[in-house]
VEXDREN-2710 file (C-alpha; in Angstrom, 1 decimal):
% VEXDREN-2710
k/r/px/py/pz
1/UNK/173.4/182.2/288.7
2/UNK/171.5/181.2/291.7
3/UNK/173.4/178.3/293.2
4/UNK/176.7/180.0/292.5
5/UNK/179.1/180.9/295.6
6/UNK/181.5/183.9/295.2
7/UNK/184.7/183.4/297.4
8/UNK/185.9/186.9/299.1
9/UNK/189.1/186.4/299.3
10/UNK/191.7/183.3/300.0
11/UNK/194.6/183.0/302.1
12/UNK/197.2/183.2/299.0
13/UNK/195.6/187.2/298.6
14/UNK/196.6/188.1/302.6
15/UNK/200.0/186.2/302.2
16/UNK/200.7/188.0/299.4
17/UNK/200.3/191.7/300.9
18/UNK/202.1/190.6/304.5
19/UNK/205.2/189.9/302.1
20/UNK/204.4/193.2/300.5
21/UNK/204.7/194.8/303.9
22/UNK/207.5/192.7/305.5
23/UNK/209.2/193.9/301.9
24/UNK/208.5/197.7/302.3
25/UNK/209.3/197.4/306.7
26/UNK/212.8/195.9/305.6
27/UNK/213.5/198.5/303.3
28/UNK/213.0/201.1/305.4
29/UNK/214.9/199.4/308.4
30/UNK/217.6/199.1/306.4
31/UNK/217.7/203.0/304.5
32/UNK/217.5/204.0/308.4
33/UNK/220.6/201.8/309.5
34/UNK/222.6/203.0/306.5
35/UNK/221.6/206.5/307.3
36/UNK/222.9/206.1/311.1
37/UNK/225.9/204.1/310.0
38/UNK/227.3/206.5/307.6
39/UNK/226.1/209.5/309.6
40/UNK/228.5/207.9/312.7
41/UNK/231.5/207.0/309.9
42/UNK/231.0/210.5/309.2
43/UNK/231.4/211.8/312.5
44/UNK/234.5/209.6/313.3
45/UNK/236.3/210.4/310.3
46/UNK/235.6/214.3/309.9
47/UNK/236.8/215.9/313.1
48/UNK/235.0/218.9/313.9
49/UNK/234.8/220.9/317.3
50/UNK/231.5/221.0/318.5
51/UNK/231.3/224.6/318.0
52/UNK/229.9/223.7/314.6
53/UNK/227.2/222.4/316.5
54/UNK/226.4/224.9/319.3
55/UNK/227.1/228.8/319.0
56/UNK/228.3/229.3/322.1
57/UNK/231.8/228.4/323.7
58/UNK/231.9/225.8/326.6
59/UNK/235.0/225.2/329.0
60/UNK/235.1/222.3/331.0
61/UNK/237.8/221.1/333.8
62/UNK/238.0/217.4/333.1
63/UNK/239.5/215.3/335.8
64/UNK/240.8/211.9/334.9
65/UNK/240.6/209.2/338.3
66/UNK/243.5/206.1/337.6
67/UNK/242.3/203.8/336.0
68/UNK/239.1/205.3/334.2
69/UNK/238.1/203.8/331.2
70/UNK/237.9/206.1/327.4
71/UNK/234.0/205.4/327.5
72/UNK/233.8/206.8/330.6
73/UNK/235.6/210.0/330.1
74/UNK/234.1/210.3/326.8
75/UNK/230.6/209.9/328.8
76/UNK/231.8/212.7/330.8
77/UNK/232.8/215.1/327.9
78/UNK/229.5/214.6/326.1
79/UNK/227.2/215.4/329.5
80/UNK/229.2/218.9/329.7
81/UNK/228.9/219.8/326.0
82/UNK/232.4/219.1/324.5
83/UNK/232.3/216.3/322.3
84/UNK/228.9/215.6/320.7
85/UNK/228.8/211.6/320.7
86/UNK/230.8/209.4/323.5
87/UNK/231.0/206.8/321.4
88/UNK/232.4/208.3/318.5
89/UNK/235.1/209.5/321.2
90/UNK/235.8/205.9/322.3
91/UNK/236.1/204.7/318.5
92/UNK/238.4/207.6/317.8
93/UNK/240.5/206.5/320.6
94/UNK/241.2/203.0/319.0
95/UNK/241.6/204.0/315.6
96/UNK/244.2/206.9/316.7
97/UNK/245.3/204.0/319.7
98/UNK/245.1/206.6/322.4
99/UNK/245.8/205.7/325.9
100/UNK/245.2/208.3/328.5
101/UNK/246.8/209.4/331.4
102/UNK/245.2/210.5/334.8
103/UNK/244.9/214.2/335.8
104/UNK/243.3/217.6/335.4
105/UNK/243.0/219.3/331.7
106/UNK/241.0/221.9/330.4
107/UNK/239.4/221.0/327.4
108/UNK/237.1/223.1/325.2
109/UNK/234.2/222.7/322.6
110/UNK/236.3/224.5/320.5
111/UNK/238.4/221.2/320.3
112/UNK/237.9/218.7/317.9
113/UNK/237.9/215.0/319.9
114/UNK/241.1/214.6/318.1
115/UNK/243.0/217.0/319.4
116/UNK/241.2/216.0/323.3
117/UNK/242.6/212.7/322.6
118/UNK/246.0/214.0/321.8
119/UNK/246.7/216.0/324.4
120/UNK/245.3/213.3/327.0
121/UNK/247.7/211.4/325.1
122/UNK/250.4/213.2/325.3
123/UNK/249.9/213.5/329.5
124/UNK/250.3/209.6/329.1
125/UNK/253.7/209.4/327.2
126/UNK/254.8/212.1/329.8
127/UNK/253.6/210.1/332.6
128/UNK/256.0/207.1/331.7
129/UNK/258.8/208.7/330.3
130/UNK/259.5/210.1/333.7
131/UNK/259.4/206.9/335.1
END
C-alpha cells in the first residue's frame, strides 16, 4: 500500500452534480412560471371586483385625455385601487375588443374590470353614433 495514490475526486463527479443542480434550478423556474401563468389566466378569465381583495370601498373619478392608450388608463386604475393588475385590464380589453372613448366616469372597486371596460365602451359607441 505505500506507493499507491488515492484520487479525490475527478471532473466527471463535479459535472455530474452541476447537471443535478441546473436539473433541480429548471424545475423550479418553471413550477414558478406555471404558477404566475395560470394565476394571471386566472385573473383574466374570473372577473371579480377588487372588493374581494380589499375590505373597504374605493371611488375614483377617472378622466380619459383623446387619444390615451388602455395600458395607460389601466395604469391609472391600478395606482388608485380599482382594478388589481393593469395588465390583466389591457388583455381583457383585447379579448372583450374594447375601444374607449374620452371623458370623465366614475368607476368603483366594486366593479369588476369587465364591467369598467363596458361602460368605457359603451361612451365610445355613443361617441360615434352621434357623429
Amino acid at each position: 500500500m505505500a506507493g499507491k495514490t488515492v484520487k479525490t475526486g475527478t471532473g466527471k463527479d463535479f459535472f455530474h452534480y452541476l447537471r443535478i443542480v441546473i436539473g433541480v434550478l429548471m424545475g423550479v423556474f418553471i413550477g414558478i412560471s406555471a404558477y404566475i401563468g395560470f394565476r394571471f389566466g386566472r385573473m383574466i378569465f374570473t372577473d371579480e371586483p377588487m372588493t374581494r381583495i380589499r375590505t373597504d370601498h374605493v371611488s375614483y373619478e377617472l378622466t380619459v385625455r383623446e387619444g390615451e392608450s388602455v395600458l395607460s388608463v389601466g395604469k391609472d386604475l391600478e395606482e388608485h385601487g380599482i382594478i388589481e393588475n393593469r395588465f390583466v385590464f389591457f388583455v381583457q380589453s383585447r379579448i372583450y375588443k374594447c375601444r374607449i372613448a374620452p371623458g370623465t366616469y366614475t368607476v368603483s372597486s366594486r366593479d369588476s374590470s369587465k364591467a369598467i371596460l363596458k361602460s368605457l365602451e359603451n361612451a365610445y359607441v355613443l361617441k360615434h353614433q352621434e357623429k
